[in-house]
C-alpha positions as CSV (number, residue, x, y, z in Angstrom):
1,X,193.8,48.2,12.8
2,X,195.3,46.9,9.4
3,X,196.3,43.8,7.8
4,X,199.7,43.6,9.2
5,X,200.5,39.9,8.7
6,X,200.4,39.6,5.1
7,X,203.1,38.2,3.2
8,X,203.9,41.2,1.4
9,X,206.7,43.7,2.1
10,X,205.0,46.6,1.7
11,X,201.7,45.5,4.1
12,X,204.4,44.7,6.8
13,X,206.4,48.0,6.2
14,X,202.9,50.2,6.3
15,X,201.6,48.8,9.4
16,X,205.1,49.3,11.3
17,X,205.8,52.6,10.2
18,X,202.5,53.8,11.0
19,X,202.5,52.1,14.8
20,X,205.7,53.8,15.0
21,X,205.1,57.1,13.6
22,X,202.4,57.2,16.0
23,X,204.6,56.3,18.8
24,X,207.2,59.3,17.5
25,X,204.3,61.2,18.2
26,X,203.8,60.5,21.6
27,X,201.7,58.0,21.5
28,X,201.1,54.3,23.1
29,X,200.3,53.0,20.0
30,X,200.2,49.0,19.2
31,X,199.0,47.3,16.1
32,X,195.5,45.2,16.8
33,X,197.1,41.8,16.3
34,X,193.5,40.2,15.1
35,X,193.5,36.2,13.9
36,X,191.8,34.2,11.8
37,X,192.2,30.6,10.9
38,X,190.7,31.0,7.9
39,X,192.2,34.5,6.5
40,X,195.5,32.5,7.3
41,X,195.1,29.6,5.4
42,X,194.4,31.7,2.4
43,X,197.2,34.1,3.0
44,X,199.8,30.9,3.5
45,X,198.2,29.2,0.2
46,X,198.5,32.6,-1.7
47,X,202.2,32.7,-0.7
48,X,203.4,29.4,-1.4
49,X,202.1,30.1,-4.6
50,X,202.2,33.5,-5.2
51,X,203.0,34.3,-9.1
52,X,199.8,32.4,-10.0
53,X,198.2,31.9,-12.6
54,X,201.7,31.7,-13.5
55,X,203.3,28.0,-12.9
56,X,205.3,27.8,-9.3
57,X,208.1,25.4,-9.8
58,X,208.2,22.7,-7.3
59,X,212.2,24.0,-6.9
60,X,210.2,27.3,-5.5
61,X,208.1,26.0,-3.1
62,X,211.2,25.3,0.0
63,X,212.3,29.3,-1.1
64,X,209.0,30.4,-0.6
65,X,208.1,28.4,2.5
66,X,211.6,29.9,3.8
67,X,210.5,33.2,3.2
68,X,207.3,32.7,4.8
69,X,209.1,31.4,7.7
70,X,211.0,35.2,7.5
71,X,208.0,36.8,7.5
72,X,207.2,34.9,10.6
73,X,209.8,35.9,12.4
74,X,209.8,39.5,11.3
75,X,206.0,39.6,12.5
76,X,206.9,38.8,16.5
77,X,209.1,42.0,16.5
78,X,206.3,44.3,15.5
79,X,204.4,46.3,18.6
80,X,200.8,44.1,18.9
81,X,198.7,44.0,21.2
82,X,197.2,41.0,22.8
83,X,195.8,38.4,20.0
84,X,191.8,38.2,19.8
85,X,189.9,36.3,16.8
86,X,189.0,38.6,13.5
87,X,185.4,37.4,14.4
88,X,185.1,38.1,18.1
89,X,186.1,41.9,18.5
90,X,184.6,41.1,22.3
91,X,188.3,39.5,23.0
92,X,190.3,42.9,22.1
93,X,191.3,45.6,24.4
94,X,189.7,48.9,25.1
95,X,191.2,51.8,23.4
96,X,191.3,55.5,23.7
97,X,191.4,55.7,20.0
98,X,191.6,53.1,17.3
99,X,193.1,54.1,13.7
100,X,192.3,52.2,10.8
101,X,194.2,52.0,8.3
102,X,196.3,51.9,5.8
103,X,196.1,49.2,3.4
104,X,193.2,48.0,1.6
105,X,190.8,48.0,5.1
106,X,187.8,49.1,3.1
107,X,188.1,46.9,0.0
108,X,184.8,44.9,-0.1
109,X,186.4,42.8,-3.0
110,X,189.8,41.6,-0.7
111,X,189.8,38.1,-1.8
112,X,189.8,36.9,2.0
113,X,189.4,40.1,3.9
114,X,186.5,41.4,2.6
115,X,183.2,42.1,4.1
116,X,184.5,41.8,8.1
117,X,183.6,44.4,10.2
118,X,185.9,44.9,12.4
119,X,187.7,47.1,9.8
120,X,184.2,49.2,9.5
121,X,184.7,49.8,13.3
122,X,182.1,47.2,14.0
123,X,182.5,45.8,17.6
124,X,185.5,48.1,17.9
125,X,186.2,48.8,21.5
126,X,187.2,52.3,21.1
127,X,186.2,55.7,22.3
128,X,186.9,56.9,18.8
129,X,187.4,56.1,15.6
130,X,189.9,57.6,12.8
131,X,191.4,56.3,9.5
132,X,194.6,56.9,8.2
133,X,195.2,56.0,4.5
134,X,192.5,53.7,4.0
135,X,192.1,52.1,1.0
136,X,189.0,50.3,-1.3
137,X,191.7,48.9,-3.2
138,X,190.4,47.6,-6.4
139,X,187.2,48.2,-5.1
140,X,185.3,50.5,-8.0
141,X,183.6,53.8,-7.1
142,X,181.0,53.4,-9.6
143,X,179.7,49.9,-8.1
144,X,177.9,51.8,-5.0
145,X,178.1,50.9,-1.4
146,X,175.3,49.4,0.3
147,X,174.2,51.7,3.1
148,X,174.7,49.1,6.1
149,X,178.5,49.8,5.1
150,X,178.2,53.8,4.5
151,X,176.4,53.7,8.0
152,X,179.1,52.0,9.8
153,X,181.9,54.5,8.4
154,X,179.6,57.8,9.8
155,X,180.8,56.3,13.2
156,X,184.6,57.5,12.0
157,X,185.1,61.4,13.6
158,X,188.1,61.9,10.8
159,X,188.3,59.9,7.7
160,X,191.4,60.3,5.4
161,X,192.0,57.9,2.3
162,X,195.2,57.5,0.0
163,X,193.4,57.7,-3.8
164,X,191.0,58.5,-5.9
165,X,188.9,56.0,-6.1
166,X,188.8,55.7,-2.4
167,X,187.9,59.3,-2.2
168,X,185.2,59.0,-4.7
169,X,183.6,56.1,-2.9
170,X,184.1,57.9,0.5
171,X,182.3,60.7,-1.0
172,X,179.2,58.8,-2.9
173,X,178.3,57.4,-0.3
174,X,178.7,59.8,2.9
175,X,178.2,62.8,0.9
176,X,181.9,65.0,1.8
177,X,185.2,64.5,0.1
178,X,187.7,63.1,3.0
179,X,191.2,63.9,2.8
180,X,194.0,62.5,1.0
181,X,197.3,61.8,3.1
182,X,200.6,59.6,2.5
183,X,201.0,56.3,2.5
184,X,202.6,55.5,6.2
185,X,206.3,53.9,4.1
186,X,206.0,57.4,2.4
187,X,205.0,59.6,5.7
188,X,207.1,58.0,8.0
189,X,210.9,56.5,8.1
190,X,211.6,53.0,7.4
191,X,214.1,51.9,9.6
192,X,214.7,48.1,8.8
193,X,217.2,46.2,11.0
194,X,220.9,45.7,10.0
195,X,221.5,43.5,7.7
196,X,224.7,41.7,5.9
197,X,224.9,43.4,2.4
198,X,227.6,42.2,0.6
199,X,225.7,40.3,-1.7
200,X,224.1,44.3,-2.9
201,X,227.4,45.9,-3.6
202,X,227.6,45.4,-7.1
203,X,224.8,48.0,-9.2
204,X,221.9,46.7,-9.8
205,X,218.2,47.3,-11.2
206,X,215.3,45.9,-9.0
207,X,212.8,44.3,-10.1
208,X,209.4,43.9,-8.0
209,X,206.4,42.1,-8.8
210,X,205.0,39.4,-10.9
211,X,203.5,38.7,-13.9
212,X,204.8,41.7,-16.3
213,X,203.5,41.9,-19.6
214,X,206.4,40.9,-22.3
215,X,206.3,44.5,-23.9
216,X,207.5,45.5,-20.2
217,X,209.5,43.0,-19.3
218,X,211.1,43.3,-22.5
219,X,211.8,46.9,-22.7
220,X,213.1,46.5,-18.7
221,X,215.2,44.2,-20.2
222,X,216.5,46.0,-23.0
223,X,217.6,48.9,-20.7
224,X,219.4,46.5,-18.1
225,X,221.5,45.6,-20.8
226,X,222.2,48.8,-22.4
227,X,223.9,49.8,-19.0
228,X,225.2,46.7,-18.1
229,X,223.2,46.7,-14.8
230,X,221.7,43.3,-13.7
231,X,218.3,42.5,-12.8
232,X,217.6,41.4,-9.4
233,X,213.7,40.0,-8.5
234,X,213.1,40.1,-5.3
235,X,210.2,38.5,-3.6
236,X,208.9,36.7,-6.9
237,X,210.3,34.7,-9.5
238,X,210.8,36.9,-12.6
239,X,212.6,34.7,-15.6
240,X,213.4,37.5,-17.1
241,X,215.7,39.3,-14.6
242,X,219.0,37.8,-13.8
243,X,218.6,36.9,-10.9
244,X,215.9,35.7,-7.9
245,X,216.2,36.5,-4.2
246,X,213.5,34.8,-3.4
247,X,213.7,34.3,0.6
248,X,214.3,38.3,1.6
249,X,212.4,39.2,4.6
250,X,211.0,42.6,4.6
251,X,214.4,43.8,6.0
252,X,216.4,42.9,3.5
253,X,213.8,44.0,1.1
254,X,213.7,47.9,2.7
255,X,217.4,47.2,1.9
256,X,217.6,46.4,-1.5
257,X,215.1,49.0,-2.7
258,X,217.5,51.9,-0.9
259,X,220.7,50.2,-2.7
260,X,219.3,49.9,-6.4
261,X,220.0,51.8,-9.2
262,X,216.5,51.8,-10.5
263,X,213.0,50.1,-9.6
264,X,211.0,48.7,-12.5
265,X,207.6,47.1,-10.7
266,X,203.5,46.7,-11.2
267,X,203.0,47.1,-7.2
268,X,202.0,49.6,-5.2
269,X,204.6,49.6,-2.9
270,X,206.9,49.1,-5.3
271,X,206.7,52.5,-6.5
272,X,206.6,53.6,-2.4
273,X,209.8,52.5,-1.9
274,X,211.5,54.0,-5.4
275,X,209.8,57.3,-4.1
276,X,210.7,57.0,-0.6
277,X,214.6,56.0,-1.5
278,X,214.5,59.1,-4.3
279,X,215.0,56.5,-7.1
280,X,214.6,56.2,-10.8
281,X,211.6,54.1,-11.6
282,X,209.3,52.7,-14.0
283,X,205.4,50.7,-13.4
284,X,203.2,49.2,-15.2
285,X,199.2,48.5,-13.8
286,X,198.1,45.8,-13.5
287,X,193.9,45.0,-13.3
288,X,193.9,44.7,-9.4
289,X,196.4,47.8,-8.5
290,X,195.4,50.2,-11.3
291,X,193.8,52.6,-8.5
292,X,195.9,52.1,-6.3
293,X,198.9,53.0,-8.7
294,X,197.1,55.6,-11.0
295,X,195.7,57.3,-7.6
296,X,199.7,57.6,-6.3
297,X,201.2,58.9,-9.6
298,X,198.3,61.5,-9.6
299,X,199.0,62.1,-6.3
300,X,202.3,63.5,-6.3
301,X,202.5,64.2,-10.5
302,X,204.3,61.2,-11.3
303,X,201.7,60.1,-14.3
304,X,205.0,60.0,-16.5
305,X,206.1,57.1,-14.5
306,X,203.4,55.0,-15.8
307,X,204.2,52.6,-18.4
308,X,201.9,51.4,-21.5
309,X,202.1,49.3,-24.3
310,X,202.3,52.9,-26.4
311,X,205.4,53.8,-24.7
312,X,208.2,54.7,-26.6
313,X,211.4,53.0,-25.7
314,X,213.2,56.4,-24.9
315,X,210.5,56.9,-22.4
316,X,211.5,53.6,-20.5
317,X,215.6,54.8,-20.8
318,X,214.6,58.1,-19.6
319,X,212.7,57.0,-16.4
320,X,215.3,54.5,-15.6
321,X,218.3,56.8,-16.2
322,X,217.1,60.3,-14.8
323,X,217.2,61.4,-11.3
324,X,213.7,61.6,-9.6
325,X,212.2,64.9,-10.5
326,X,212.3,68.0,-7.7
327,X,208.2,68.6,-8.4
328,X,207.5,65.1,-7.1
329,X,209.9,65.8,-4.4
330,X,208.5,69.0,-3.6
331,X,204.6,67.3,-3.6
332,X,205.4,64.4,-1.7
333,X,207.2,66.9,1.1
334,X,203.9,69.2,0.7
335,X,202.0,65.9,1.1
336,X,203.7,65.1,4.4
337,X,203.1,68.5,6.0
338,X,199.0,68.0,4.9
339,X,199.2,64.7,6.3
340,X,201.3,65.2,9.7
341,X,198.2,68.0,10.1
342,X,195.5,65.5,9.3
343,X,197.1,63.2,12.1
344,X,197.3,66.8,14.5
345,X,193.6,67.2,14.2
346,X,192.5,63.4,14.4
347,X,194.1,62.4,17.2
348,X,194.1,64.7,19.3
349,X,192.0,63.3,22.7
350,X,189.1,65.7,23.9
351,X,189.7,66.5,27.3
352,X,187.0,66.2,29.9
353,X,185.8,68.7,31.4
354,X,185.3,69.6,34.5
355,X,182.1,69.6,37.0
């Protein structure tokens, strides 16, 4: 249960390679393929427009209308179970088990997804409930959770989160510290489908997000040059970088992340997929990912990756030029073994016993 049709690469690439690391592991897993007419509307509004408050140009509006047509397409090939409405869990399957998660499920802020539910476990059909990598998102610990919400998450047998913050609201308001696991794009392989890539054989530096401050976008800029590497924004329009691939579907965007040089970005995912491809990277927070990003670089010791108005400009050359460091390495592999024993634990089916 996760928000798997979001027009965002890295929702789509967590939700399929958590259905299929669970199926690696044996299982029959599917991905709850909930609807909503109204969650939709916003999510199609927010993607045809999706650098805002930035200006879309009206030149944009057929590239990102063809890349929501991708996403589309990419979403039929993903393993869902029957459709039921986000409203009316009584539609849904039964379920042995139900895992929630990743994503931000728990994020009682989400501009359209927040407050249903169904990602609380309410009206559920499930013999159990577990979360994998949940998320509050940008969600603060220190606003409190009402305790109709805490009550509903005491129905989860395991609860593991993917920061912080998520932690320290876990823990406020259920009173125990749940565990921290992997992101499912940094647990799991990404496999995306094959793809033409002619058009990435030239180096290049990617470029992932929207809306960079001009002390970033400058700096970013400054070291593109200084190598003779082109920018390259995928996804959203960047002025700033060279160029704009606009229309990639989450395939081609798995894609260009492994064949960069470098990753400069303000998402989450962004820095995912520079970790997950062993890149050179740089990121900046933003207001609405700072937990999410500031909870992954503490994560795995990656703080230095983190980007300020303060820092230096060697900083920014040295990020961008030097090869990933073996500690992160070494605590994102340590990460997976914690995780992969979270996921031994939690979903492991109590057997019935006999009379």
């Amino acid at each position: 249960m996760t928000f798997h049709r979001c027009i965002n690469y890295g929702s789509y690439w967590q939700a399929r390679c958590l259905a299929e690391g669970l199926q690696a592991r044996g299982h029959n897993a599917v991905i709850l393929d909930h609807d909503s007419q109204e969650v939709n509307l916003a999510e199609w509004k927010c993607a045809l427009q999706p650098v805002l408050p930035t200006a879309v140009p009206k030149s944009d509006y057929p590239l990102y209308r063809e890349k929501v047509l991708k996403f589309f397409r990419a979403f039929n090939s993903l393993p869902l179970s029957p459709r039921f409405q986000l409203d009316n869990p009584a539609e849904m399957g039964n379920y042995d088990v139900v895992v929630v998660g990743s994503d931000e499920v728990w994020n009682l802020s989400h501009p359209w997804f927040g407050g249903y539910a169904l990602f609380y476990g309410e009206g559920i059909r499930a013999q159990r409930l577990v979360s994998y990598a949940a998320s509050f998102g940008n969600y603060d610990a220190s606003w409190g959770m009402e305790q109709a919400w805490a009550e509903k998450l005491r129905k989860f047998e395991f609860i593991s989160v993917r920061d912080e913050n998520s932690q320290a609201v876990v823990e406020n308001a259920l009173g125990f510290e749940p565990e921290m696991v992997l992101d499912p794009c940094l647990q799991f392989p990404v496999v995306p489908d094959e793809r033409n890539l002619d058009k990435l054989q030239q180096p290049y530096v990617a470029v992932y997000g929207h809306n960079f401050s001009e002390y970033f976008a400058r700096e970013i800029r400054r070291c593109a040059d200084s190598k003779n590497l082109p920018l390259i924004s995928i996804g959203y329009r960047n002025d700033w970088a060279d160029e704009q691939w606009l229309t990639a579907d989450p395939h081609d965007f798995a894609h260009f992340m492994a064949h960069s040089e470098a990753v400069a970005t303000n998402f989450f995912h962004g820095c995912v997929f520079a970790l997950r491809n062993v890149k050179p990277f740089v990121c900046e927070t933003s207001p609405y990912r700072r937990y999410k990003l500031q909870g992954l670089m503490a994560k795995i010791g990656g703080e230095k990756h983190l980007i300020t108005e303060e820092t230096p400009a060697a900083d920014y050359d040295a990020r961008l030029s030097e090869p990933l460091g073996q500690e992160i390495i070494q605590k994102i592999e340590r990460l997976r073994q914690t995780s992969n024993a979270y996921l031994d634990r939690a979903l492991v089916l109590k057997q019935l016993q006999p009379a």
